[in-house]
DRENKEMI-785678 format. One record per residue: residue number from 1; residue in three letters; y negated, x, z negated of N, C-alpha, C in turn. Coordinates in Angstrom, 1 decimal. Atoms other than C-alpha are relative to their C-alpha. Layout:
resi: NUM, resn: ALA, nnorth: Y, neast: X, nup: Z, canorth: Y, caeast: X, caup: Z, cnorth: Y, ceast: X, cup: Z
...
END
This chain:
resi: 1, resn: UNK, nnorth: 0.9, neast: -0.8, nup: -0.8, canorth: 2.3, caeast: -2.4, caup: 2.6, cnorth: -1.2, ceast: -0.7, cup: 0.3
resi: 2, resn: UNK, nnorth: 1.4, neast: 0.6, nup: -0.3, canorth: -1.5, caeast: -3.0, caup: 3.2, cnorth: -0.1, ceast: 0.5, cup: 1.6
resi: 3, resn: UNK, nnorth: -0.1, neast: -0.2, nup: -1.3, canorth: -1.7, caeast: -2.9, caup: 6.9, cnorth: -1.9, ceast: -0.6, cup: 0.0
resi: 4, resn: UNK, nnorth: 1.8, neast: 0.6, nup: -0.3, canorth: -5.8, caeast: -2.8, caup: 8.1, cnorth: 0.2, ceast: -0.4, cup: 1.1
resi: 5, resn: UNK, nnorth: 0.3, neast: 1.0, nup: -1.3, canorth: -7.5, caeast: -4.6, caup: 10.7, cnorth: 1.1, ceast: -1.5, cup: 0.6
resi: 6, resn: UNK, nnorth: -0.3, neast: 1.8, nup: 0.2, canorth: -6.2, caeast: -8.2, caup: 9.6, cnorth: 1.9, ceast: 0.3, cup: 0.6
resi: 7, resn: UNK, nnorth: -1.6, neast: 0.2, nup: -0.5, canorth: -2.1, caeast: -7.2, caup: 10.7, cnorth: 0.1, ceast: 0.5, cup: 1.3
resi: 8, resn: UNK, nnorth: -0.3, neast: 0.2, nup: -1.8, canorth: -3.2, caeast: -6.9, caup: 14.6, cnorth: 0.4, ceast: 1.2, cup: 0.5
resi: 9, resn: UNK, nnorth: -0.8, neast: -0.6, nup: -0.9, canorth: -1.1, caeast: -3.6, caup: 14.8, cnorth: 1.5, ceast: -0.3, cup: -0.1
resi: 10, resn: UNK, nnorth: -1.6, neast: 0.6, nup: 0.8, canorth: 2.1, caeast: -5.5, caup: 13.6, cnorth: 0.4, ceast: 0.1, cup: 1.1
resi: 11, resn: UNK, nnorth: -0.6, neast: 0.7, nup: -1.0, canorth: 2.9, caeast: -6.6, caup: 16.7, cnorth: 0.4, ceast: 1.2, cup: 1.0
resi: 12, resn: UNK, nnorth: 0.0, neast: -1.6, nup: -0.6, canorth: 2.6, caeast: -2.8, caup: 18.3, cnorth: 0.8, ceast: 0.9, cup: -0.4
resi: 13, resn: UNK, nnorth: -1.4, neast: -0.9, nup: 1.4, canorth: 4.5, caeast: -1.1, caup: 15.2, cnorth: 1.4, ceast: -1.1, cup: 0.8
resi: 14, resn: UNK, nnorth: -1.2, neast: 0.2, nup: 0.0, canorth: 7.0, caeast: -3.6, caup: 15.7, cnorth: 0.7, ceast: -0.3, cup: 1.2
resi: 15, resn: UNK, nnorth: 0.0, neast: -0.1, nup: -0.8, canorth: 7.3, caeast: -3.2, caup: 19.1, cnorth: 1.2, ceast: 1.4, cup: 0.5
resi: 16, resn: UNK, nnorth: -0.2, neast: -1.1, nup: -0.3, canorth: 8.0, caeast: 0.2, caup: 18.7, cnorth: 1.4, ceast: 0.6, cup: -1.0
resi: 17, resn: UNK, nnorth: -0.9, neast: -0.4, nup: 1.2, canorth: 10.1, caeast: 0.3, caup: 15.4, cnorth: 1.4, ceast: -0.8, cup: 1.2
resi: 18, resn: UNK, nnorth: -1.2, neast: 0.4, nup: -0.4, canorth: 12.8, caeast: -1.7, caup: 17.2, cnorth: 0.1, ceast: 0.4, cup: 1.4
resi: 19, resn: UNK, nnorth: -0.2, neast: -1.0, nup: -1.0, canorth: 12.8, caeast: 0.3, caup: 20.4, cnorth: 0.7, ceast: 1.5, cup: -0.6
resi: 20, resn: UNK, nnorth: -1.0, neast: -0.5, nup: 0.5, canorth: 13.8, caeast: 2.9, caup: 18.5, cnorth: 1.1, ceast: -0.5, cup: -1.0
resi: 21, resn: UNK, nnorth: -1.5, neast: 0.4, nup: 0.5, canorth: 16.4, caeast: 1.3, caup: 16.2, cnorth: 0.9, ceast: -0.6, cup: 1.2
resi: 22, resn: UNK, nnorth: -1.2, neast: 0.3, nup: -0.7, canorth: 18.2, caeast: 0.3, caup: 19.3, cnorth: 0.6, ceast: 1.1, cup: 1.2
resi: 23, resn: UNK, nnorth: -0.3, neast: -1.2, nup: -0.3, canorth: 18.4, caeast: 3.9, caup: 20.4, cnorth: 1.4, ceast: 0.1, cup: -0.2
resi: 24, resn: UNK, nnorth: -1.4, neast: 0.0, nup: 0.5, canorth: 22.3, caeast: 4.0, caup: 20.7, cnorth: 0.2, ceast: 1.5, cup: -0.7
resi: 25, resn: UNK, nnorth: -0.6, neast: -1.5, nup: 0.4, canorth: 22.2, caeast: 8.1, caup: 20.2, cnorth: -1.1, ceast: 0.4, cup: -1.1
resi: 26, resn: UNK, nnorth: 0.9, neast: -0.2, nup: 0.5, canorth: 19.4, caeast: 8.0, caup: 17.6, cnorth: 0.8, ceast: -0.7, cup: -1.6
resi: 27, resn: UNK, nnorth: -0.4, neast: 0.8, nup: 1.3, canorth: 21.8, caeast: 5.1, caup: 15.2, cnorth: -1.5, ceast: -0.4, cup: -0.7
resi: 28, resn: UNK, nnorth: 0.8, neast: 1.1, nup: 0.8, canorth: 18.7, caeast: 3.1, caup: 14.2, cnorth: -1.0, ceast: 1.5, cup: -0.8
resi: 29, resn: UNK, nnorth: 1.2, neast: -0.6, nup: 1.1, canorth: 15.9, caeast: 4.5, caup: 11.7, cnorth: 0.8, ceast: 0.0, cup: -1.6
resi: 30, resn: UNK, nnorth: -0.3, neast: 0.4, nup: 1.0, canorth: 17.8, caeast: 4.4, caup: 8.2, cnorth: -0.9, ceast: 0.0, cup: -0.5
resi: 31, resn: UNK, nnorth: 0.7, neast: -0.4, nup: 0.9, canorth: 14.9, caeast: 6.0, caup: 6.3, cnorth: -0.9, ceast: -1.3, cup: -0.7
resi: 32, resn: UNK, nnorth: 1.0, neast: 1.3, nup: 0.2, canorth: 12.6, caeast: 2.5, caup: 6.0, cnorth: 1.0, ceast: -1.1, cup: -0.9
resi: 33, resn: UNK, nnorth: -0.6, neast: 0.6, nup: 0.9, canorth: 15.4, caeast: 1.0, caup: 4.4, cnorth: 0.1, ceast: 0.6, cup: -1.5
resi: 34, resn: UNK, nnorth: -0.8, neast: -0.7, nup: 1.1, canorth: 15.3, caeast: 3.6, caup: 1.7, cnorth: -2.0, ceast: 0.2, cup: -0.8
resi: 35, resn: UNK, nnorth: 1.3, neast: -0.2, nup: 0.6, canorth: 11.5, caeast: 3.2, caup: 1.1, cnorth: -0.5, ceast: -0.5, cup: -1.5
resi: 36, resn: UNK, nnorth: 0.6, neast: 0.4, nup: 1.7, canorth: 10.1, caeast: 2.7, caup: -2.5, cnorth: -1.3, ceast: 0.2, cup: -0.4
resi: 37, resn: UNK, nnorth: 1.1, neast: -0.8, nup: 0.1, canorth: 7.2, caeast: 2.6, caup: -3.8, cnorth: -0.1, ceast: 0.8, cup: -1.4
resi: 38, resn: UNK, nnorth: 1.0, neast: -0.1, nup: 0.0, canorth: 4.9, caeast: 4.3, caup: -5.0, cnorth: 0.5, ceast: 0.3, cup: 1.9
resi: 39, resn: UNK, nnorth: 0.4, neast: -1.4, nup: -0.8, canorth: 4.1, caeast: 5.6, caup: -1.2, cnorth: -0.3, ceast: 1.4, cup: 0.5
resi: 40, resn: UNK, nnorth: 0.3, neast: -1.3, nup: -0.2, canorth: 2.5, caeast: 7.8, caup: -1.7, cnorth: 0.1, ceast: 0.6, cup: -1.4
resi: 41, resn: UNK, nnorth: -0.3, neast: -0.3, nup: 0.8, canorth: 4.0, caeast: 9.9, caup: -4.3, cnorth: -0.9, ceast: -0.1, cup: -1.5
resi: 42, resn: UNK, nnorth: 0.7, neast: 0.0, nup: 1.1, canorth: 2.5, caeast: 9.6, caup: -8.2, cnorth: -0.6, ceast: 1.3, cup: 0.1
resi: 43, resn: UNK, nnorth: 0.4, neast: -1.5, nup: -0.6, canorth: 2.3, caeast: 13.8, caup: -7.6, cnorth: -1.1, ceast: 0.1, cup: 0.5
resi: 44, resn: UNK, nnorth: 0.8, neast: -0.5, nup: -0.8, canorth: 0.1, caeast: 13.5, caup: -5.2, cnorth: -1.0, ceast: -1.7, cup: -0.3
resi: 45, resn: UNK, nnorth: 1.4, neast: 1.4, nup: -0.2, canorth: -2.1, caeast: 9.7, caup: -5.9, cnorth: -1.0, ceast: 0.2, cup: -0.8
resi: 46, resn: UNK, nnorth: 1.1, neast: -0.4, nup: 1.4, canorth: -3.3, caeast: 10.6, caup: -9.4, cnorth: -0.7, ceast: 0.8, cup: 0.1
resi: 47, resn: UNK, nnorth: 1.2, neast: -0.9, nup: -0.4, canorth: -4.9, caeast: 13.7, caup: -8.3, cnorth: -1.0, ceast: -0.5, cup: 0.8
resi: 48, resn: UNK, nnorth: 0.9, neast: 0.5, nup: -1.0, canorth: -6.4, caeast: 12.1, caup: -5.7, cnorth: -1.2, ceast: -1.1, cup: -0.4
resi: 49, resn: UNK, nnorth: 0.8, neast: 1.0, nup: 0.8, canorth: -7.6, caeast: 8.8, caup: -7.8, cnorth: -0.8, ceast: 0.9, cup: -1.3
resi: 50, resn: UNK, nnorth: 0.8, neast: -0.4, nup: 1.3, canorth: -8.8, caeast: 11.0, caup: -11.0, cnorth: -1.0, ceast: 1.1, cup: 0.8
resi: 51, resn: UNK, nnorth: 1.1, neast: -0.4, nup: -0.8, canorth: -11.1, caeast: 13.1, caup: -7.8, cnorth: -1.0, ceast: -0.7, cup: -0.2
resi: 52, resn: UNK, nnorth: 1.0, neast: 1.4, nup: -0.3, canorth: -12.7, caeast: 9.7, caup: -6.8, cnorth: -0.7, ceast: -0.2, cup: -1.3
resi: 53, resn: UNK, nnorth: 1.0, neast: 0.5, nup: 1.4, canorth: -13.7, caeast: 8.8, caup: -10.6, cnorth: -0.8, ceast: 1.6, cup: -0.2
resi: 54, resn: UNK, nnorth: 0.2, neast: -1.2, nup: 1.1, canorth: -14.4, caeast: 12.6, caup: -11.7, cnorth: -1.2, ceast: 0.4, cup: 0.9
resi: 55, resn: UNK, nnorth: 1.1, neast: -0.4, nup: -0.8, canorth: -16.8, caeast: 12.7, caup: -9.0, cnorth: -1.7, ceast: -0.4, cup: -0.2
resi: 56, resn: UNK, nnorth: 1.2, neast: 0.7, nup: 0.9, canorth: -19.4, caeast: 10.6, caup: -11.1, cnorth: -0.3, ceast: -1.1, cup: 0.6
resi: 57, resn: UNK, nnorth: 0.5, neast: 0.9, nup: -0.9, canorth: -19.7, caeast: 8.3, caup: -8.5, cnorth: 0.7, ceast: -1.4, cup: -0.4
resi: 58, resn: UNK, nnorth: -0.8, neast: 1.2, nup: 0.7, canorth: -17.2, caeast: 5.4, caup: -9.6, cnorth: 0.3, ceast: -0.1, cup: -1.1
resi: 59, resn: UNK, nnorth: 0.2, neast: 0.1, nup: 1.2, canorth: -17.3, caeast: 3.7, caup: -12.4, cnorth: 1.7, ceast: -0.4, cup: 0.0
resi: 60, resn: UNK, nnorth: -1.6, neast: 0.2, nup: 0.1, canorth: -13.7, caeast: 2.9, caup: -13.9, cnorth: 0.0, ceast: -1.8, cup: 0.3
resi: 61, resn: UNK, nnorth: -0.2, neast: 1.1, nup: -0.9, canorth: -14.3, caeast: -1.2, caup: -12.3, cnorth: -0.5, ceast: 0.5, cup: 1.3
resi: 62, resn: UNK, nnorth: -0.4, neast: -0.8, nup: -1.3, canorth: -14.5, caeast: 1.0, caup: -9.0, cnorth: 1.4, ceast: 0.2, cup: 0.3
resi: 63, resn: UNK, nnorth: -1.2, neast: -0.3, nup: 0.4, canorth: -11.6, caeast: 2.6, caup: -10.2, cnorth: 1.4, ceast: -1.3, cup: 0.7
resi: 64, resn: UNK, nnorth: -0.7, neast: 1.1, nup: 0.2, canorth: -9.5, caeast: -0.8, caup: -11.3, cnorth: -0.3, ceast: -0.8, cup: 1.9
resi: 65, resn: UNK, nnorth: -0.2, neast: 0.7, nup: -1.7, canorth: -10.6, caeast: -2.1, caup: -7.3, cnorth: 0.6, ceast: 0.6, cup: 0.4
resi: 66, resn: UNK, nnorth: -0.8, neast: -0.9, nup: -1.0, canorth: -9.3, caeast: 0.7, caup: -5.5, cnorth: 1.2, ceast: -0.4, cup: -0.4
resi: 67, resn: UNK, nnorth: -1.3, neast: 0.0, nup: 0.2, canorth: -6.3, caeast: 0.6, caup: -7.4, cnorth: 0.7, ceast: -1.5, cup: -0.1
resi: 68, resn: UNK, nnorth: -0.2, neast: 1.4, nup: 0.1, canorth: -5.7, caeast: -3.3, caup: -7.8, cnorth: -0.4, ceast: -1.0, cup: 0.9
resi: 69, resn: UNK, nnorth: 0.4, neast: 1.7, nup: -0.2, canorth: -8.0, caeast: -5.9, caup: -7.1, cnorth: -0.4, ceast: 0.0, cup: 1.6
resi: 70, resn: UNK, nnorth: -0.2, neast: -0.1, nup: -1.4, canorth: -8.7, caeast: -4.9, caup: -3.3, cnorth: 0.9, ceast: -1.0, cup: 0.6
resi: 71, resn: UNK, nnorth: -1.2, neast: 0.9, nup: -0.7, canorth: -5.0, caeast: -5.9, caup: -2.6, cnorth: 0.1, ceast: -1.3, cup: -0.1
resi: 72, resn: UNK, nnorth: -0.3, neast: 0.8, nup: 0.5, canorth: -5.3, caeast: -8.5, caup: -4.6, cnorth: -0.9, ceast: -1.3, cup: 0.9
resi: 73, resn: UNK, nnorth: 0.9, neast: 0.4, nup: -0.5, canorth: -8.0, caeast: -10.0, caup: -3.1, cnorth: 0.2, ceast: -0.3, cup: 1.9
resi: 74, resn: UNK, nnorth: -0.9, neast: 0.3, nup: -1.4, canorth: -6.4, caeast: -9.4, caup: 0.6, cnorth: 1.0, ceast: -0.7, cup: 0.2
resi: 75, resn: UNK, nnorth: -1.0, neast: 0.3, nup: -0.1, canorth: -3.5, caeast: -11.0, caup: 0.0, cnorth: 0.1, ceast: -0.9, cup: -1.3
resi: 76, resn: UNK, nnorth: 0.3, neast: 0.8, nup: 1.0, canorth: -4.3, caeast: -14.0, caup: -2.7, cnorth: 1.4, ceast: -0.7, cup: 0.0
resi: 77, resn: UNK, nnorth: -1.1, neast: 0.8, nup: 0.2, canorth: -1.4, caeast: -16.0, caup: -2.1, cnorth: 1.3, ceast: 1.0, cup: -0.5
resi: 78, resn: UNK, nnorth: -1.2, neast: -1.0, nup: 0.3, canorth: 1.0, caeast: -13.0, caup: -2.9, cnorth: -0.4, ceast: -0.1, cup: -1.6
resi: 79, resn: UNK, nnorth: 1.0, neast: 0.3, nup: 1.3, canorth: -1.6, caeast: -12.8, caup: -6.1, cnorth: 0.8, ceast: -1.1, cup: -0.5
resi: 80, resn: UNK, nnorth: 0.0, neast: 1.1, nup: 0.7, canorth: -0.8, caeast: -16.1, caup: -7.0, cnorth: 1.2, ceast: -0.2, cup: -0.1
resi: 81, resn: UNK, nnorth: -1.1, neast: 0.7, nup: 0.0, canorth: 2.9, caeast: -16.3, caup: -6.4, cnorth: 0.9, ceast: 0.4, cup: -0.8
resi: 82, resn: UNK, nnorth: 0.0, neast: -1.4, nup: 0.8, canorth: 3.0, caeast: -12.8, caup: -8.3, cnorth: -0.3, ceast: -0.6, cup: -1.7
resi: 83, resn: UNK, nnorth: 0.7, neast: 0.6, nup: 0.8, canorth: 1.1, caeast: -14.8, caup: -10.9, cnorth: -0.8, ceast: 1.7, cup: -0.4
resi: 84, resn: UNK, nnorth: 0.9, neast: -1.4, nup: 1.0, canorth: -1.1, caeast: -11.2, caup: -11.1, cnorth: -1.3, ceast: -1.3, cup: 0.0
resi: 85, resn: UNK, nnorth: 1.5, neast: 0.4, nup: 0.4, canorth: -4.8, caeast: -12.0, caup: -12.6, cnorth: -0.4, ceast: 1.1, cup: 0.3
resi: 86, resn: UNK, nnorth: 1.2, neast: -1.3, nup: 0.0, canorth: -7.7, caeast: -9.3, caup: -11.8, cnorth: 0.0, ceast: -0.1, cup: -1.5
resi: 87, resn: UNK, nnorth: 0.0, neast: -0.1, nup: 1.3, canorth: -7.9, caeast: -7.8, caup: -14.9, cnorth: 1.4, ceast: 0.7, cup: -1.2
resi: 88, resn: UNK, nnorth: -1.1, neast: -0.1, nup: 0.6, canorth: -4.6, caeast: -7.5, caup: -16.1, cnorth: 1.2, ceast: 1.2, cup: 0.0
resi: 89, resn: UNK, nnorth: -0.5, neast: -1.2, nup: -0.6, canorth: -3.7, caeast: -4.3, caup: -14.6, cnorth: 0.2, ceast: 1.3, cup: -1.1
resi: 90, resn: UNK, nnorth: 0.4, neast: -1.4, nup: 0.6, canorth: -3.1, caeast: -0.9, caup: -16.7, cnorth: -0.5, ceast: 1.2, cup: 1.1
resi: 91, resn: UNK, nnorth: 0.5, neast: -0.8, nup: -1.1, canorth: -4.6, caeast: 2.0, caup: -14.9, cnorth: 1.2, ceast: 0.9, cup: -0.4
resi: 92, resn: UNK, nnorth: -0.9, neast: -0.6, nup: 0.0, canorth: -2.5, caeast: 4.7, caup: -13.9, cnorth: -0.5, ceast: 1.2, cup: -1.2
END
């Protein structure tokens, strides 16, 4: 997960996630154990990413950021342990 503004609602979420999993009449959250990605469904990302380019405005290394090098770039040490490179990505 990409969480914005540097992590600093972690500590809020996870404040809150484990208040409810210790709900005795609620039995925990299963669903987060059952998460996969994509998130947000392929159905619904592709239309949304082939908007953004079809709109003339982004070029396809616009594209390849949104869809890659962003994260990549947020999170370098994941990058590197990943062994991804910028560049190396297929588009969807």
């Amino acid at each position: 997960m990409v969480f914005a503004h540097g992590g600093g609602a972690m500590p809020y979420l996870a404040i809150r996630i484990a208040r409810v999993a210790t709900l005795s009449y609620a039995g925990g959250i299963p669903s987060p154990k059952r998460w996969i990605n994509p998130y947000v469904p392929l159905m619904q990302a592709v239309p949304g990413l082939t908007g953004i380019q079809d709109n003339g405005n982004s070029t396809d290394e616009d594209m390849t950021s949104i869809k890659y090098h962003n994260a990549l770039e947020i999170f370098p040490r994941i990058s590197n342990v990943l062994e991804l490179k910028q560049g190396t990505h297929k588009a969807l």
